[in-house]
The first five atom37 places (N, CA, C, CB, O) and aatype in JSON, in Angstrom:
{
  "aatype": [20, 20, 20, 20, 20, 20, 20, 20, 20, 20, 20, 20, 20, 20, 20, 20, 20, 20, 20, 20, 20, 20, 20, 20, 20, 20, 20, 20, 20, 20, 20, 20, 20, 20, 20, 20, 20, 20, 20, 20, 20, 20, 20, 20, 20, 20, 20, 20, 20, 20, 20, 20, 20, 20, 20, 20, 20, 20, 20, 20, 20, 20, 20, 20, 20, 20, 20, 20, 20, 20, 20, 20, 20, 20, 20, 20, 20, 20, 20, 20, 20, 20, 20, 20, 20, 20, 20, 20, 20, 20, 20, 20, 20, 20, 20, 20, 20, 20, 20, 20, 20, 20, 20, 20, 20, 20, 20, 20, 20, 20, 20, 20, 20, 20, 20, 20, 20, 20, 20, 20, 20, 20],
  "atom_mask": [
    [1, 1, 1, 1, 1],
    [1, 1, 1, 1, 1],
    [1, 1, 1, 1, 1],
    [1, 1, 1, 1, 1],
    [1, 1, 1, 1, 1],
    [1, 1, 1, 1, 1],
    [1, 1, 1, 1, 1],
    [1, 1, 1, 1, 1],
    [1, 1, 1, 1, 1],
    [1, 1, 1, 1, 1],
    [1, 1, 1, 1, 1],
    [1, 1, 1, 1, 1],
    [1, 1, 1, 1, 1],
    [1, 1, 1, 1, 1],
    [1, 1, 1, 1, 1],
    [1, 1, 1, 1, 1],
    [1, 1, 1, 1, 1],
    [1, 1, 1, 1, 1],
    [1, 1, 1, 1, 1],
    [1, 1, 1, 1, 1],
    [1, 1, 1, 1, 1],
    [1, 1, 1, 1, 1],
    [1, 1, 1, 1, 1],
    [1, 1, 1, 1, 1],
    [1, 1, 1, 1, 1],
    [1, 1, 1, 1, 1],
    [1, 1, 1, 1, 1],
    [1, 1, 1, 1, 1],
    [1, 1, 1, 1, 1],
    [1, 1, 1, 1, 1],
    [1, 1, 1, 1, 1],
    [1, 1, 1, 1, 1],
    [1, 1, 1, 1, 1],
    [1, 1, 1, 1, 1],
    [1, 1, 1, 1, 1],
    [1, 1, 1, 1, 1],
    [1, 1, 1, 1, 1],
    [1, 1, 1, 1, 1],
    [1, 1, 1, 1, 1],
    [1, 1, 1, 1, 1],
    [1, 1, 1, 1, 1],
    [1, 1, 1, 1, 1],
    [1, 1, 1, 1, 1],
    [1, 1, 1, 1, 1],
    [1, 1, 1, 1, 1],
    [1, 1, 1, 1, 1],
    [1, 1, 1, 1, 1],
    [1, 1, 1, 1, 1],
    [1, 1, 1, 1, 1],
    [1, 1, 1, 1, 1],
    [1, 1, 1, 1, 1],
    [1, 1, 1, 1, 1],
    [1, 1, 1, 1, 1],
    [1, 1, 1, 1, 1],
    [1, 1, 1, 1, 1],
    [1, 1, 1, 1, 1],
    [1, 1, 1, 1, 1],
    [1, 1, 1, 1, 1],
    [1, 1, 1, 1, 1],
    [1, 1, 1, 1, 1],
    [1, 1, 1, 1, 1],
    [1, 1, 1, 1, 1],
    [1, 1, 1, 1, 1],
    [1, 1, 1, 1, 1],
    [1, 1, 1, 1, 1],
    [1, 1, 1, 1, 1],
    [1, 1, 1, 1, 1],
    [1, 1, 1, 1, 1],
    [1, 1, 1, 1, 1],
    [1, 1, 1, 1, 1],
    [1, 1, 1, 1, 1],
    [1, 1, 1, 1, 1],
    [1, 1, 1, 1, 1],
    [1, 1, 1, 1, 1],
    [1, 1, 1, 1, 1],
    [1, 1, 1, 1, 1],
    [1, 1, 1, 1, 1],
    [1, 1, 1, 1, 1],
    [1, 1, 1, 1, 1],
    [1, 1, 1, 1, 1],
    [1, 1, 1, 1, 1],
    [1, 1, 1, 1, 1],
    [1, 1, 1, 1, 1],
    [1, 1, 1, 1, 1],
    [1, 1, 1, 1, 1],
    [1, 1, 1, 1, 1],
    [1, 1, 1, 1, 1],
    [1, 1, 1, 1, 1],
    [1, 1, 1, 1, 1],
    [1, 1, 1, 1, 1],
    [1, 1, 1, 1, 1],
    [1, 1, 1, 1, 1],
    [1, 1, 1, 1, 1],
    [1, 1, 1, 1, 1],
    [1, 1, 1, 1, 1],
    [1, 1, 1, 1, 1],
    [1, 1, 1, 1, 1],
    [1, 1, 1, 1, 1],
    [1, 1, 1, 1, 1],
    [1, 1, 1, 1, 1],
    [1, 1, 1, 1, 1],
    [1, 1, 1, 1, 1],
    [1, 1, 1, 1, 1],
    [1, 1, 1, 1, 1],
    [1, 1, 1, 1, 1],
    [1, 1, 1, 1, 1],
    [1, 1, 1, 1, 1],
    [1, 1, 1, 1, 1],
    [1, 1, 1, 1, 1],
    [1, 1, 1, 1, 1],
    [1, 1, 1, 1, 1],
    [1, 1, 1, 1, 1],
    [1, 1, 1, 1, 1],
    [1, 1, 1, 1, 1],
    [1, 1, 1, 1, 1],
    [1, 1, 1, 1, 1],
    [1, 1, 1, 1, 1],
    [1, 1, 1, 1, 1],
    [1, 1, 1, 1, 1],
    [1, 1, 1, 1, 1],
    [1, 1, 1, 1, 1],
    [1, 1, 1, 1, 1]
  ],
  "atom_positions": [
    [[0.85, -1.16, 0.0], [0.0, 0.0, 0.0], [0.9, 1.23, 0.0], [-0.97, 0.0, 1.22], [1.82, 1.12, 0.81]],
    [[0.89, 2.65, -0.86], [1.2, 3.2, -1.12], [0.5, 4.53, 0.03], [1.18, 2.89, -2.35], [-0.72, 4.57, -0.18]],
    [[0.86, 5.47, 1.02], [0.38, 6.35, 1.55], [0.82, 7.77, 1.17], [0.51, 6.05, 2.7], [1.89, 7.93, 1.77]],
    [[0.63, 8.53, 0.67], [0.91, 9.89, 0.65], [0.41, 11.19, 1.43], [0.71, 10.07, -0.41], [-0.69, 11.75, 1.46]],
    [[1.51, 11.42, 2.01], [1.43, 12.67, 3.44], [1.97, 13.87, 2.9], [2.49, 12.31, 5.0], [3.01, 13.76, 2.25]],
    [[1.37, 15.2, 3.06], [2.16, 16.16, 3.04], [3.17, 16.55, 3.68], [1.7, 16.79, 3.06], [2.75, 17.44, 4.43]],
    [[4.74, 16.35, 3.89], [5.91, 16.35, 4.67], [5.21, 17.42, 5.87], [7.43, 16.9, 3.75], [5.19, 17.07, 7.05]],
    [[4.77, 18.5, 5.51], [4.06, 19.56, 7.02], [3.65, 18.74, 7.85], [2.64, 20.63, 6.82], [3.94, 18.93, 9.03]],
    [[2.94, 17.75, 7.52], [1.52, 17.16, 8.25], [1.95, 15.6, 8.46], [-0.11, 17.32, 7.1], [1.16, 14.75, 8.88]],
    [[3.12, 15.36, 8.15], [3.72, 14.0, 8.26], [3.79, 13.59, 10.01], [5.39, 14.06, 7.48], [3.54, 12.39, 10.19]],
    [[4.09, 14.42, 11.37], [4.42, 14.65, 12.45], [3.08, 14.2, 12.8], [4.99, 15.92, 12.79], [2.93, 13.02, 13.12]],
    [[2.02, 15.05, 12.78], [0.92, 14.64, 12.98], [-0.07, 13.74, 12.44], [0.61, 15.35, 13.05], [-1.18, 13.63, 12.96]],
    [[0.28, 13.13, 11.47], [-0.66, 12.13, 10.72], [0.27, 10.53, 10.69], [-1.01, 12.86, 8.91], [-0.51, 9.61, 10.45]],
    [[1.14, 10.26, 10.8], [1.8, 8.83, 10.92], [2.99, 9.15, 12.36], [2.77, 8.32, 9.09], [3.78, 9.95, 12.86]],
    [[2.31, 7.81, 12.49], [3.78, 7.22, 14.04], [4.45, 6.5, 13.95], [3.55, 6.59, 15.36], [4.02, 5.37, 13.7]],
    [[5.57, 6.65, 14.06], [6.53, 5.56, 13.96], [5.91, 4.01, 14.68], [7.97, 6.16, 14.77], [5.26, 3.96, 15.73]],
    [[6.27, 2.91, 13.88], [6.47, 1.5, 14.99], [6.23, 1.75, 16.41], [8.05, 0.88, 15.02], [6.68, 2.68, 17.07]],
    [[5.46, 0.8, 16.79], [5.93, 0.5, 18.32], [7.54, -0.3, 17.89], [4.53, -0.81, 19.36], [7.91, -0.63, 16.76]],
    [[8.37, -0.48, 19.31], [9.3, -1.21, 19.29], [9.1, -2.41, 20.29], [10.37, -0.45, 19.47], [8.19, -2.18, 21.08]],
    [[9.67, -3.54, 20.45], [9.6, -4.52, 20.76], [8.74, -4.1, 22.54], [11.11, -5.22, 20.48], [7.68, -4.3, 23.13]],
    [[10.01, -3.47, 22.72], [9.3, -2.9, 24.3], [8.43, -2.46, 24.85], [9.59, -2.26, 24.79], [7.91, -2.7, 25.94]],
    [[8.2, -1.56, 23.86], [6.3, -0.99, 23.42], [5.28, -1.83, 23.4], [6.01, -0.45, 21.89], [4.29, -1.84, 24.14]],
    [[5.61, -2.64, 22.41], [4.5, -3.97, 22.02], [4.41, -4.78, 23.4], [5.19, -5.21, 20.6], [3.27, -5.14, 23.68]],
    [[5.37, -5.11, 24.27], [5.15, -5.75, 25.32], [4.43, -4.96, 26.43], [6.32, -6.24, 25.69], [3.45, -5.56, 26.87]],
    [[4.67, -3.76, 26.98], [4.31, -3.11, 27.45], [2.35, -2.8, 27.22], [5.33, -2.32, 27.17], [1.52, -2.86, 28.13]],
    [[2.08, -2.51, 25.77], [1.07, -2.68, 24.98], [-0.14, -3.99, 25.64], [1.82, -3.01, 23.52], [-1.35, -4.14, 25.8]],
    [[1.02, -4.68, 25.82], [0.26, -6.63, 25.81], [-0.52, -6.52, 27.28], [1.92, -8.45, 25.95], [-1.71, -6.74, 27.52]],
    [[0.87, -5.96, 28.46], [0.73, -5.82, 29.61], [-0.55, -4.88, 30.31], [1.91, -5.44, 29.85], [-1.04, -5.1, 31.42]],
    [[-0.95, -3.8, 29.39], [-1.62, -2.43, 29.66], [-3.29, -3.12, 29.56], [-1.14, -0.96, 28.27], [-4.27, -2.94, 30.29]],
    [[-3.06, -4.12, 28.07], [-4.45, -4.66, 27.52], [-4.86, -5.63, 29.34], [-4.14, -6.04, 25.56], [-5.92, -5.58, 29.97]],
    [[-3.88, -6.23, 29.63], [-4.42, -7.4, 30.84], [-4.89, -6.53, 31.85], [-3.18, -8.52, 31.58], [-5.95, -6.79, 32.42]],
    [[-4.12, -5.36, 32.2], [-4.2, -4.45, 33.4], [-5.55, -3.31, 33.4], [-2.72, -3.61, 33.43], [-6.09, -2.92, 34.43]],
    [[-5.96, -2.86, 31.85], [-6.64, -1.67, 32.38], [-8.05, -2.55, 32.79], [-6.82, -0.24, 31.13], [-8.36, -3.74, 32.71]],
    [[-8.72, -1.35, 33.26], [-10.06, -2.04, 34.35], [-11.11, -0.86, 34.16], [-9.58, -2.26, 36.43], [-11.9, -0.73, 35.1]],
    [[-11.2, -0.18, 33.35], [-12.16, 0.68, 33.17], [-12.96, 0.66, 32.22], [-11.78, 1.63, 33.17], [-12.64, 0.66, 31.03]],
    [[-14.74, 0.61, 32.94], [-15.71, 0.51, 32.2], [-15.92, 1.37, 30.82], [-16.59, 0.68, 33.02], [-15.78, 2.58, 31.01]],
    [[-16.08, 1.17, 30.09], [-17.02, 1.71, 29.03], [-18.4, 2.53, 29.41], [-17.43, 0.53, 28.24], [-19.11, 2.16, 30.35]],
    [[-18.67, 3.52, 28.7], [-20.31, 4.26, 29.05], [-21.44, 3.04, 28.88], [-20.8, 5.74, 27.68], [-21.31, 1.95, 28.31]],
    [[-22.35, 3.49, 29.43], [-23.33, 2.32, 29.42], [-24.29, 2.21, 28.05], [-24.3, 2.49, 30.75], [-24.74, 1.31, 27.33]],
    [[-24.36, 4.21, 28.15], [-25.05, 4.39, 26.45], [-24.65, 4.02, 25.57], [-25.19, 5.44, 25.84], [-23.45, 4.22, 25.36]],
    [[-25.5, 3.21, 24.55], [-24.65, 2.78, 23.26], [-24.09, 4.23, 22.39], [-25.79, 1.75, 22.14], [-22.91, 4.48, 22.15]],
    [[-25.16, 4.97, 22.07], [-24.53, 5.56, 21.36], [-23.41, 6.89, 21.93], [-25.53, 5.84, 20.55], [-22.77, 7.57, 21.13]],
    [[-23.36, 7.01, 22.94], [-22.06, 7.47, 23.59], [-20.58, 6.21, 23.51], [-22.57, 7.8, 25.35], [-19.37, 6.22, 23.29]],
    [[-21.43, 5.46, 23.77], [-20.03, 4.39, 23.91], [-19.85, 3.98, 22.64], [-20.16, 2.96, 24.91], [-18.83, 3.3, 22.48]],
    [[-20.57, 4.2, 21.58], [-20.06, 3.99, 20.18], [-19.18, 4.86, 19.31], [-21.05, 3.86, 19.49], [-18.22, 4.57, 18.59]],
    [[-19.73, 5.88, 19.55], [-18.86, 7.0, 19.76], [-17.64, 7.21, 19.95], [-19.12, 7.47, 20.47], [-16.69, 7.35, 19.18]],
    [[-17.78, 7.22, 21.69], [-15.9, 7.39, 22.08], [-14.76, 5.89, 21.59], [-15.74, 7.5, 24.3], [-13.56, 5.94, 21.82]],
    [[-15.46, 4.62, 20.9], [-14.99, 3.39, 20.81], [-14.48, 4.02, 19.12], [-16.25, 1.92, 21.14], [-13.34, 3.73, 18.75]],
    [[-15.06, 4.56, 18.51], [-15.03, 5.12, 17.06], [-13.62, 6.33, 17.03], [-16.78, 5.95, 16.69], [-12.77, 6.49, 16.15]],
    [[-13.83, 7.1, 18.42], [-12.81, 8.29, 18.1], [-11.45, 7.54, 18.96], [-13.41, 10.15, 18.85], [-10.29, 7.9, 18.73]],
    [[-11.76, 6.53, 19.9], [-10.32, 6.06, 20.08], [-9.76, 4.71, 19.07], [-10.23, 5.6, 21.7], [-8.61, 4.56, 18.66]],
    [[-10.94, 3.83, 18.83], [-10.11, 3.3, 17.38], [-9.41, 4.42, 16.11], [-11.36, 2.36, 16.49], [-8.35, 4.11, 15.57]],
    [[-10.05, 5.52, 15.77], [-9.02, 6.13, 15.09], [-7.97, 6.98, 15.35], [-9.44, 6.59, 14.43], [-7.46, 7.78, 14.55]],
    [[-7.63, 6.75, 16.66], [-6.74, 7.51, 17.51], [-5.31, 7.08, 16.63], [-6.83, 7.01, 19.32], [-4.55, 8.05, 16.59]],
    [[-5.0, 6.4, 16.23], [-3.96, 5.53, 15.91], [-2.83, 5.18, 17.51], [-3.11, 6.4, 14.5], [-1.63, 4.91, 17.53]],
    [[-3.77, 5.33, 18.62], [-3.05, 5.23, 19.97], [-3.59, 3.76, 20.06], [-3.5, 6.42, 21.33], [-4.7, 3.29, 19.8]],
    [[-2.05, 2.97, 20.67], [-2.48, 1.3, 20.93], [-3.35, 1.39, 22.41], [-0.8, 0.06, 21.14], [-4.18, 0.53, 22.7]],
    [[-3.12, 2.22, 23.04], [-3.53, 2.43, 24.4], [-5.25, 2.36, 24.09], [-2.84, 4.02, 25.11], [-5.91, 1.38, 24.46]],
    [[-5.82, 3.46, 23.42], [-6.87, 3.86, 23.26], [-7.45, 2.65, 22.85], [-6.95, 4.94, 22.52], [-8.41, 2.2, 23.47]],
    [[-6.8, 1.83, 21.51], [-7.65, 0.73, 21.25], [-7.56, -0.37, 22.27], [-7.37, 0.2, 19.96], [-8.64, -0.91, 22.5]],
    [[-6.57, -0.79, 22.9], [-6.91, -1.84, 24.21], [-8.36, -1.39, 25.0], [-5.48, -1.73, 25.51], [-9.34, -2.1, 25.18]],
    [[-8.15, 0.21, 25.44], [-9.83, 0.46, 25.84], [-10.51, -0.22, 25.04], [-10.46, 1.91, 25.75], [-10.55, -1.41, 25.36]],
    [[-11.08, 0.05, 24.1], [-11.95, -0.42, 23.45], [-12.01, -1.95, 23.38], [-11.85, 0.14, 22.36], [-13.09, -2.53, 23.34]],
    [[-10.78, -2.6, 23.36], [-11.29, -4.15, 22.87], [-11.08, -4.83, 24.25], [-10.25, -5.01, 21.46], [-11.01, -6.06, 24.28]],
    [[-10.97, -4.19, 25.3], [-10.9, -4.9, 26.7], [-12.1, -4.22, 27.6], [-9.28, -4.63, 27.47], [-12.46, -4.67, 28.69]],
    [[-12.63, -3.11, 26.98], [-14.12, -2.75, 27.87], [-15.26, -3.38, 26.89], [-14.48, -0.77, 28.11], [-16.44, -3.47, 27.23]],
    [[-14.74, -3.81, 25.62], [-16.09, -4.82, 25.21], [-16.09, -5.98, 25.47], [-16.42, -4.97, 23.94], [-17.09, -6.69, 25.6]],
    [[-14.65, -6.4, 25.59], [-14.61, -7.94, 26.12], [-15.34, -7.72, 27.4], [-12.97, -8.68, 26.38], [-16.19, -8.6, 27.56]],
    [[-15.32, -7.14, 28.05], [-15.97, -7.1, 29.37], [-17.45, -6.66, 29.13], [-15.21, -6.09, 30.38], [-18.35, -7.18, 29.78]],
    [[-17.7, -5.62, 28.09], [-19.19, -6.07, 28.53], [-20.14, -7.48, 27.96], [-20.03, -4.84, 28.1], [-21.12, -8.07, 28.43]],
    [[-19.16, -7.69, 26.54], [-19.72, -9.1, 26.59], [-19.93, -10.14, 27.21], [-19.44, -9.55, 26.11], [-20.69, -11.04, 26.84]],
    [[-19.1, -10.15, 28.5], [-18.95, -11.4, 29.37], [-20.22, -10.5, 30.48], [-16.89, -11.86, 30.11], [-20.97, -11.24, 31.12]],
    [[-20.32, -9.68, 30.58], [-21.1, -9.27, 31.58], [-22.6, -9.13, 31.25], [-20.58, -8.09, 32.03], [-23.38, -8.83, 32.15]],
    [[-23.09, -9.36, 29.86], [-24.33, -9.29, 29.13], [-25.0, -10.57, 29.41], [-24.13, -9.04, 27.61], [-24.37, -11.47, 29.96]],
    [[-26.4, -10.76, 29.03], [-26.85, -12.11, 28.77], [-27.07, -12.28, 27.31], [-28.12, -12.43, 29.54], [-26.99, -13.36, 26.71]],
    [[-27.37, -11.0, 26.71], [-27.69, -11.02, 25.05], [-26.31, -10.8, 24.67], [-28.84, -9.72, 24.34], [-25.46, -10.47, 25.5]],
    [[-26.06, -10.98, 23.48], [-25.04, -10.73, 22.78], [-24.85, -9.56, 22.38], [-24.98, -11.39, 21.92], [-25.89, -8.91, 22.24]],
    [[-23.44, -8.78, 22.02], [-23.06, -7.66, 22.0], [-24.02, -7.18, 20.82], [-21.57, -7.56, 21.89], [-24.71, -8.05, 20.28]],
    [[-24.11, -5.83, 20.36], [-25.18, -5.52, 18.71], [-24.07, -5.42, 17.96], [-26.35, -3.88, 18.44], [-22.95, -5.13, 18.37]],
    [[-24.49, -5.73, 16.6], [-23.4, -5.66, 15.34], [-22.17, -4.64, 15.47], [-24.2, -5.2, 13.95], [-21.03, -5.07, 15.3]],
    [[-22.46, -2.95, 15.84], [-21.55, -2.28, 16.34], [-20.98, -2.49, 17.12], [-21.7, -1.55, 16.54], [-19.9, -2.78, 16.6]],
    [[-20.83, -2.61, 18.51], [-20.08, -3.46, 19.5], [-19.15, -4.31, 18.72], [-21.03, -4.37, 20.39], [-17.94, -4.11, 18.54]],
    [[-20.12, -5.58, 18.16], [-19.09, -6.71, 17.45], [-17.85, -6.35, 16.56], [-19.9, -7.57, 16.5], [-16.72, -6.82, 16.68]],
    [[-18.29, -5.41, 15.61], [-17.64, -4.57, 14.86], [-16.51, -4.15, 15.44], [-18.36, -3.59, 14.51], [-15.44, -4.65, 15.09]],
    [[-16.58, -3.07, 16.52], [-15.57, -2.56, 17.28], [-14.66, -3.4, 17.65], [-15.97, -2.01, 18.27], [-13.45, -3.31, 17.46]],
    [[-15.32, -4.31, 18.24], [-14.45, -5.2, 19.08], [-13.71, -5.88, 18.03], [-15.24, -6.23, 20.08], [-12.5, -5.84, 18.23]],
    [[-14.02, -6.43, 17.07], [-13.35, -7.16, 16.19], [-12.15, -6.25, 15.61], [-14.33, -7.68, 15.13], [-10.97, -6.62, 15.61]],
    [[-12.59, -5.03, 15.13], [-11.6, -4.05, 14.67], [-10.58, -3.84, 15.97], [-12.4, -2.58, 14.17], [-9.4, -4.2, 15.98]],
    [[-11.0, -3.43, 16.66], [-9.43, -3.47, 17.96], [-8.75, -4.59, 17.98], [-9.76, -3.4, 19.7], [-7.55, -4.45, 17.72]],
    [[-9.22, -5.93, 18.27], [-8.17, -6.66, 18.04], [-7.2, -7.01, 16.95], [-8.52, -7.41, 18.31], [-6.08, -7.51, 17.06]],
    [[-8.12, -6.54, 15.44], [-7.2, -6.95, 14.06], [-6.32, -5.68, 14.42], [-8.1, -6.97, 12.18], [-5.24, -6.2, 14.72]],
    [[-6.18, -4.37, 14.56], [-5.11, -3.46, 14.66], [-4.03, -3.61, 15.74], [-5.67, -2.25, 14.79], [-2.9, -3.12, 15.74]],
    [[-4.69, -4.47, 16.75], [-3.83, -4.7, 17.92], [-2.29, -5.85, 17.17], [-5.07, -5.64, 19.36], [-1.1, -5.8, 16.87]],
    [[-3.59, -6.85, 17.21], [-2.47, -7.82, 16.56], [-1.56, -7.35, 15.35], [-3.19, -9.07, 16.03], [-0.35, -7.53, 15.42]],
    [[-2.21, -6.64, 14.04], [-1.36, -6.5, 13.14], [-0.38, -6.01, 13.34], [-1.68, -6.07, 12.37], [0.58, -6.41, 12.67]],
    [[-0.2, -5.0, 14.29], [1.07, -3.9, 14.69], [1.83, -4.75, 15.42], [0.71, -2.46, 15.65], [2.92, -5.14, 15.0]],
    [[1.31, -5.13, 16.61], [2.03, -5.95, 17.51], [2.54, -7.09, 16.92], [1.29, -6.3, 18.58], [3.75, -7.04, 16.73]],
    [[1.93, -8.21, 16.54], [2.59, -9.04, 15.58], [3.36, -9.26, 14.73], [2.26, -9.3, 15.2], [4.01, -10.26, 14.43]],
    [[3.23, -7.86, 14.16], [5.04, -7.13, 12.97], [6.11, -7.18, 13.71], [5.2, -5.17, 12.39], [7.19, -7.7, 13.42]],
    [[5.69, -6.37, 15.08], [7.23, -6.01, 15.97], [7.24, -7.51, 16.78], [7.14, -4.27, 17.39], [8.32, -8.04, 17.07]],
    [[6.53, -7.86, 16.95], [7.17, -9.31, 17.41], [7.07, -10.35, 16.54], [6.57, -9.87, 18.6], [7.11, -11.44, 17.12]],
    [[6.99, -10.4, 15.57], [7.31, -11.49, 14.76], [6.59, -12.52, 14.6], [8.26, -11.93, 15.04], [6.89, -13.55, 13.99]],
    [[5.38, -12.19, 15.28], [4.35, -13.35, 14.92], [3.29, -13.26, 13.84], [3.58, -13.63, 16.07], [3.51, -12.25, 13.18]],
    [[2.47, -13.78, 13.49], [1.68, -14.14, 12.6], [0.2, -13.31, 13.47], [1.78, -15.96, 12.32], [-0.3, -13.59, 14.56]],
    [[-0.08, -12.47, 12.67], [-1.68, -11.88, 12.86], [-2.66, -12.63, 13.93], [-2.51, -12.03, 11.37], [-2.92, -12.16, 15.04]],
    [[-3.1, -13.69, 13.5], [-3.95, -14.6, 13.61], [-3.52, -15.11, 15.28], [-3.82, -15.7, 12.28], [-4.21, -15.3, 16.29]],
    [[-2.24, -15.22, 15.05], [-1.83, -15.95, 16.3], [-1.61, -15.32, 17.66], [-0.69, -16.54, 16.02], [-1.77, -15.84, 18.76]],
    [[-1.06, -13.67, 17.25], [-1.39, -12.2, 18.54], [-2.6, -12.15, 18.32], [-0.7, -10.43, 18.36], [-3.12, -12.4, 19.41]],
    [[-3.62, -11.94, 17.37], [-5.05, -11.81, 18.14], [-5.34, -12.56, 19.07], [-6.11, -11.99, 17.43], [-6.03, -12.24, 20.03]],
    [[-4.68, -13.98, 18.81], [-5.6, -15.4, 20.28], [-5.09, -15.01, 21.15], [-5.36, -17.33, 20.43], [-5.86, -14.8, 22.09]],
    [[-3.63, -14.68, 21.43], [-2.94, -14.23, 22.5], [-3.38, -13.05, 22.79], [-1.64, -14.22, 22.36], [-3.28, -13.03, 24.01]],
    [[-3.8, -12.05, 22.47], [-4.6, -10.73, 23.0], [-5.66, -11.18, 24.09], [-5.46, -9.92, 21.69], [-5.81, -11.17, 25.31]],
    [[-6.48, -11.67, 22.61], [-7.66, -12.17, 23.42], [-7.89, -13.07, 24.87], [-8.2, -12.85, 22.54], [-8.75, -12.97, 25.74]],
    [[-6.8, -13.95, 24.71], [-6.48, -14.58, 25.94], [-5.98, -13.82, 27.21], [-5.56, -15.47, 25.62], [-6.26, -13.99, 28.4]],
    [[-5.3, -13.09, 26.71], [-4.89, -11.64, 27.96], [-6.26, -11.42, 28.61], [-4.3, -9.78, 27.11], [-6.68, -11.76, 29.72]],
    [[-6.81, -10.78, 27.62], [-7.8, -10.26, 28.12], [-9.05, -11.52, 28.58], [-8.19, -9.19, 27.05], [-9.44, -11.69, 29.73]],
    [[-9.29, -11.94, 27.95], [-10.34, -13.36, 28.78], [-9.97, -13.65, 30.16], [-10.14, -15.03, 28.02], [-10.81, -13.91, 31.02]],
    [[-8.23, -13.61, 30.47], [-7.25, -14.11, 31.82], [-7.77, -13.16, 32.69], [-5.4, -13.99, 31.71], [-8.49, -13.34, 33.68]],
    [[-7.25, -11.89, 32.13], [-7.39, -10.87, 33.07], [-9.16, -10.39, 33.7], [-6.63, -9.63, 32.26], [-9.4, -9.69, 34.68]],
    [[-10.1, -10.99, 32.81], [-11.75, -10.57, 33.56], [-12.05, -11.56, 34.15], [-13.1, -10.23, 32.64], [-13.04, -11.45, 34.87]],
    [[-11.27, -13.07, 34.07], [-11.41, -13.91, 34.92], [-10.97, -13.58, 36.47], [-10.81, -14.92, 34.37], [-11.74, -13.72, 37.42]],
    [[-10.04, -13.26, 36.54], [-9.82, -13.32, 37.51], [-9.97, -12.14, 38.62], [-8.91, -13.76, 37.31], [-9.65, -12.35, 39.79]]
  ]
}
C-alpha cells in the first residue's frame, strides 16, 4: 500500500512502529486496564469510534478490553456495532504488535484475546 502525506503534516498524521518494548508493554496495559465503558450505546459507540481512530495502541486496548468485558457481563449478545468494534481493535492490535514481534496476525489476536479473557477472569 502506497500512503501519501504532506511532509508539514507528516508529524501529525503517521507514528513511527511500536518497538519490541512498546509492544510488550502494549500486551501488559491490555491485561491491566479495568475501566468501564459508558453504558449508552450511542455514547459508547462513539468514544470506541474516536479512540479506534486515535492511531493510539492504548486507546484501542480500551476499546477491545471494555467490550470484552461487557460481553462477558451481558446475557444477550453484543449488537453488530459493538461486534464490529471489538473485532476491529483486536485486528489493529495484533497487526502492529505481531510485525514487531514477529508473529503471525492470527496468532497475537488469540494471545490478546487470551490476555484479556485471563485478566476478567480473575
Amino acid at each position: 500500500m502506497r500512503l501519501s502525506v504532506r511532509r508539514d503534516d507528516l508529524e501529525d498524521q503517521v507514528r513511527e512502529i511500536l518497538t519490541e518494548e512498546e509492544a510488550h508493554e502494549i500486551i501488559d496495559y491490555l491485561a491491566r486496564f479495568d475501566e468501564k465503558l459508558a453504558k449508552n450505546w450511542k455514547k459508547r459507540n462513539a468514544n470506541n469510534k474516536e479512540r479506534l481512530t486515535s492511531g493510539n495502541p492504548r486507546e484501542v486496548c480500551q476499546v477491545a478490553k471494555g467490550l470484552m468485558r461487557l460481553k462477558k457481563q451481558r446475557k444477550k449478545p453484543l449488537s453488530n456495532s459493538d461486534r464490529r468494534q471489538l473485532q476491529k481493535a483486536f485486528r489493529l492490535l495484533a497487526e502492529e504488535l505481531g510485525r514487531v514481534l514477529d508473529e503471525e496476525a492470527e496468532v497475537m489476536e488469540d494471545k490478546l484475546r487470551e490476555a484479556c479473557r485471563d485478566s476478567l477472569a480473575a
